[in-house]
C-alpha positions in Angstrom: 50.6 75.9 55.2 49.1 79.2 55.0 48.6 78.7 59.2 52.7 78.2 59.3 53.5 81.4 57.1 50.9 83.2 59.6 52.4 81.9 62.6 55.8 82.3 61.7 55.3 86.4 60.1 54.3 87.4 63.6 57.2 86.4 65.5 60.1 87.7 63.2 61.5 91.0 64.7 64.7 92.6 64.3 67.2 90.7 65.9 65.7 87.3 64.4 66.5 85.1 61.3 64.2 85.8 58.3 62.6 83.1 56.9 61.2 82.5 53.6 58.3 81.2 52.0 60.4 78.5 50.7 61.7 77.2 53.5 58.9 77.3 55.2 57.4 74.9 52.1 60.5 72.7 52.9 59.6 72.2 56.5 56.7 70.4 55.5 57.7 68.9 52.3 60.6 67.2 54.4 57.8 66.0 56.7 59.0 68.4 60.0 56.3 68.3 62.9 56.9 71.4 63.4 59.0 74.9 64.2 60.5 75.1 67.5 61.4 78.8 69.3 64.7 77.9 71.2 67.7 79.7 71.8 70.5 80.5 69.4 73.3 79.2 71.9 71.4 75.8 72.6 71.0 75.0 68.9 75.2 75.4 69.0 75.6 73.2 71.5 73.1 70.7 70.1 75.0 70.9 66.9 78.6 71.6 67.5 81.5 69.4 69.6 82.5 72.2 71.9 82.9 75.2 73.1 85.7 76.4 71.2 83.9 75.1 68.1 81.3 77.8 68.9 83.6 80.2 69.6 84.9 79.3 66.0 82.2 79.8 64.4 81.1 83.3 66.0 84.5 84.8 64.9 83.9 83.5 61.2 80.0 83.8 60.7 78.7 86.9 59.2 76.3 89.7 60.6 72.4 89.3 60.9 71.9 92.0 58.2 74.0 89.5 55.6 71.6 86.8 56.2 68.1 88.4 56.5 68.8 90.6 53.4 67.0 90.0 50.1 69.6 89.2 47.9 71.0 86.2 50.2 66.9 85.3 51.1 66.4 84.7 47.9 68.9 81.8 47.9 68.3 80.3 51.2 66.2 76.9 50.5 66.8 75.5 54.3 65.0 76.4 57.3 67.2 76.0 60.3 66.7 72.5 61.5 67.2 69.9 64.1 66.8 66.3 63.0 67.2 63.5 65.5 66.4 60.1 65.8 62.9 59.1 66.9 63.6 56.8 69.7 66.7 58.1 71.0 66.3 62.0 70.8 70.1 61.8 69.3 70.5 64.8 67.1 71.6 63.4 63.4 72.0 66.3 61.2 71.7 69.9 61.3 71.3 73.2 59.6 71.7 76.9 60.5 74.8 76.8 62.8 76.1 80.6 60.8 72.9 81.9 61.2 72.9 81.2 64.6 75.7 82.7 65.6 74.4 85.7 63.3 71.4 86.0 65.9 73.5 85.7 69.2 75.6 88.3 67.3 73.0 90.6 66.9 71.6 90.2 70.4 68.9 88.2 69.5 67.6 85.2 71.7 65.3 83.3 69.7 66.0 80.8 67.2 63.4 79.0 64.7 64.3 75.4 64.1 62.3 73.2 62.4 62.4 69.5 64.2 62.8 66.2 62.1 62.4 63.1 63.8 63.5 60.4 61.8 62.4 57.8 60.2 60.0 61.1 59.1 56.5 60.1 58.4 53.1 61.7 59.0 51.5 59.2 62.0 53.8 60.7 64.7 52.0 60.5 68.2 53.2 63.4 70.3 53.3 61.2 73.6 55.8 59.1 71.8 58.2 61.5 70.8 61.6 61.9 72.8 61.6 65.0 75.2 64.9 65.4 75.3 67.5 66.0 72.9 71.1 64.4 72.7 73.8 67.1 71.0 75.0 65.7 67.8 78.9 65.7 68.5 78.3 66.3 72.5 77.0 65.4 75.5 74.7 68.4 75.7 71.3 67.6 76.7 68.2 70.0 75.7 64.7 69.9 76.6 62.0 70.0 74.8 58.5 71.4 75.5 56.1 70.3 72.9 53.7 72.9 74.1 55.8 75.5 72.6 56.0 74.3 69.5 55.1 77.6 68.1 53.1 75.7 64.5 52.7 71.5 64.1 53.2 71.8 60.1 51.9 67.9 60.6 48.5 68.3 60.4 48.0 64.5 60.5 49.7 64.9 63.8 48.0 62.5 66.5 48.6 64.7 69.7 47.4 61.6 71.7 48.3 59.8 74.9 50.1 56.4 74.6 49.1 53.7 76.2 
């Protein structure tokens, strides 16, 4: 834990979501392998059905400065997060999609999300985990690159080879 809090303290800058000590408890709590740097726009369109959606939702969120500021920090339980199914990569449920468009808003181009496979459990093998994800409500296909994971909050995390 205390090597996620470090991790995470020295990438927040100005035009990035603050997070809190509590959701960084939650990511682990809710057994996530780990917080992922991607872009604001690709969690969107991992998350949303279309463009217009997005759209949508960047007229109605609200600024950066609503979200990082104390008063609405102290409230905010959930880290940003991507779960998705295990053996497909299919993105099941998210969290974050305001605060999102709060950092494209502001300019900003990174975007924390913590990643939940699921079923969630603590043996995960890094080898066997899906590389790509499938957007929840879309056909959007994302990426991922393990190795910039920026903190595994599994610590019983095999990073082994299958096979």
């Amino acid at each position: 834990m205390k090597h996620l809090v470090k991790a995470l303290t020295k990438i927040t800058a100005d035009k990035e979501l603050k997070i809190n000590d509590h959701q960084k408890r939650t990511v682990v709590d809710e057994k996530g392998i780990g917080i992922y740097p991607m872009t604001p726009i690709d969690f969107l369109r991992l998350s949303t059905p279309n463009q217009a959606f997005i759209k949508d939702l960047m007229a109605a969120s609200k600024d950066l400065d609503f979200y990082n500021s104390p008063e609405v920090q102290k409230g905010m339980y959930v880290h940003p997060f991507i779960e998705f199914d295990n053996n497909t990569g299919k993105v099941t449920a998210h969290e974050g999609r305001n605060r999102a468009a709060a950092v494209i808003k502001a300019g900003g181009s990174v975007f924390l999300v913590a990643l939940f496979p699921r079923p969630g459990h603590r043996e995960h093998v890094k080898s066997e985990l899906p590389t790509t994800l499938l957007g929840e409500f879309s056909n959007f296909k994302y990426d991922l690159d393990y190795d910039k994971m920026i903190e595994w909050v599994d610590f019983n995390f095999k990073n082994k080879k299958a096979g």
